[in-house]
Steps between C-alpha positions, in 0.01 A plus 500: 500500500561735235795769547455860551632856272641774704525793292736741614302841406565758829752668266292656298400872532193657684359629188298219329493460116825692398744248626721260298379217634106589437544542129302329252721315282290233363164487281228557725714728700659237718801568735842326545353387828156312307714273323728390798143423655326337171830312470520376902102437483544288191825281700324432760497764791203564705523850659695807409578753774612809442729729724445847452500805717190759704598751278327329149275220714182600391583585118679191532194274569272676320714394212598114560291379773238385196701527212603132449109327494563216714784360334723526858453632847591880561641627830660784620786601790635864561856576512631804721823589687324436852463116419788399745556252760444567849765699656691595219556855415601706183566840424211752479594684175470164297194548282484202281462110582789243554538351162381198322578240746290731782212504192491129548506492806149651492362199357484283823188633606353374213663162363538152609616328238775440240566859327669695214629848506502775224545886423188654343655650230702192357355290195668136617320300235302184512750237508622672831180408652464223413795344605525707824126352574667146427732522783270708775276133438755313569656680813059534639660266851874615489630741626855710437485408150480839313532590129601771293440527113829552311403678166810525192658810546455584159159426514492811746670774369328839416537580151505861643812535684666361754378259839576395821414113534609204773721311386498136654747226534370159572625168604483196243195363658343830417465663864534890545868615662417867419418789329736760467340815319674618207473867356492676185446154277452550155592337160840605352611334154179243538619408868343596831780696710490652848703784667677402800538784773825614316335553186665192299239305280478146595338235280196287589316212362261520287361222717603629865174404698385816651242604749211728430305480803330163431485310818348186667453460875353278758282676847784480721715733254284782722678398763855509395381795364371684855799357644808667249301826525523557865857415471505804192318723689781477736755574248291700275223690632660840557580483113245658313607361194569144599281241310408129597518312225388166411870412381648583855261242685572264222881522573474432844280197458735367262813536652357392854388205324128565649363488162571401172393647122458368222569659172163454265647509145253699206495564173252799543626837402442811749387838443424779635499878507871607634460812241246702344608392202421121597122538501484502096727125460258373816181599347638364188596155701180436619322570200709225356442251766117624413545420139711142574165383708706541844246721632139592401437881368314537828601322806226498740240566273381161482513441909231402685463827763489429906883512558484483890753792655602583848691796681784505728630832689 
């Protein structure tokens, strides 16, 4: 059974092409998003699904649903603020979607098996795969056995400015006890610092393990997940700004012992475009990766076509 990619993408904007996470930064015009897929394709993942929103559907498939030549299974699930469970209500005014744990939640129409979770616009690097594919084969007939991928801090920091990132502290068998996000990091005197909500800089590791969205599930996660919503729809859904996260419905596995996570250790370094002025270093990353033999100048150029896609509303 080979594991499924959930690409978080309903955050982009309505107008296709201009948007961050659409940008070409490799070769052959390649997106962030093409290398998480050549890199999950090439570990051992069978389908990709992609959650996006009604707004940029059909621009949307016109531009992925044969892009990748058969090299892995394309399918599709909408996203919108009316995807709630029966009976629960929310304030009228709210005009955008629940956040990135409500995203995923979009995936159970659609997946069966062991699966990983990612942002579209995030460059996690092949080792990340790899290793995250690694444990989703070995969890295939378990279940409450999650993961998360715990990058180097310093192998995340923006060269730009400064970052919000989750921190995470873990037990000495290597199992998740939480994520606590930390503002304002940056490097001060070589050394990654953070400002706490008084404004004093507080040191980090270079090492802290930190969280950038990298996650590996198990079906009945949708579940859990159906479950915590209606009980923050109760709490939350006259606040037009609330936001369920996947962090919150980790927390309350963890510390009602339902489920447990384990941290997935990699050397890969992230990037991404935080700032304008980040596009230049990533286009200059890949390139290198290009030049090193990581990648090939063209990704799918060389695919046999017939990728088979499907379409959820």
């Amino acid at each position: 059974m080979k594991p499924t990619l959930l690409v978080l993408a309903a955050g982009m904007g309505s107008r296709y092409g201009g948007l961050k996470q659409m940008d070409a930064v490799g070769p052959a015009g390649e997106t962030i998003m093409d290398y998480s897929i050549f890199d999950a394709a090439r570990a051992g993942f069978g389908k990709v699904v992609f959650v996006i929103r009604k707004d940029f559907e059909q621009a949307f498939h016109d531009a992925f649903s044969n892009r990748f030549g058969g090299a892995i299974e394309v399918d599709f699930v909408l996203q919108a603020i009316d995807k709630t469970p029966q009976g629960c209500s929310y304030n009228p005014e709210r005009t955008k979607p629940w956040g990135t744990n409500h995203a995923v939640m979009m995936g159970a129409s659609a997946i069966r098996e062991p699966f990983a979770v990612i942002n579209a616009d995030d460059f996690y690097g092949k080792e990340s795969f790899e290793v995250l594919a690694k444990f989703l084969g070995e969890v295939a007939d378990k279940k409450d056995l999650y993961a998360m991928v715990g990058y180097h801090l310093s192998n995340t920091l923006s060269e730009s400015g400064a970052v919000s990132r989750g921190i995470c502290e873990k037990s000495d068998d290597g199992f998740l006890l939480s994520v606590v996000e930390r503002t304002h990091i940056e490097r001060l005197g070589g050394k990654p610092a953070y400002k706490d909500e008084k404004g004093a800089l507080n040191m980090l590791s270079d090492n802290a393990p930190t969280s950038m969205n990298m996650w590996g599930f198990t079906p009945e996660y949708f579940e859990y997940s159906e479950s915590y919503f209606k009980e923050f729809l109760k709490e939350n859904g006259q606040n037009i700004k609330s936001e369920f996260f996947i962090p919150y419905v980790i927390d309350r596995l963890i510390r009602s012992k339902k489920a447990k996570v384990k941290v997935l250790d990699t050397p890969a370094k992230w990037f991404g475009v935080t700032y304008a002025e980040d596009k230049p270093t990533v286009i200059m990353k890949i390139n290198e990766l290009v030049h090193k033999g990581v990648y090939p100048e063209n990704l799918w150029k060389s695919r046999p076509a017939g990728a088979p896609c499907k379409s959820h509303s």
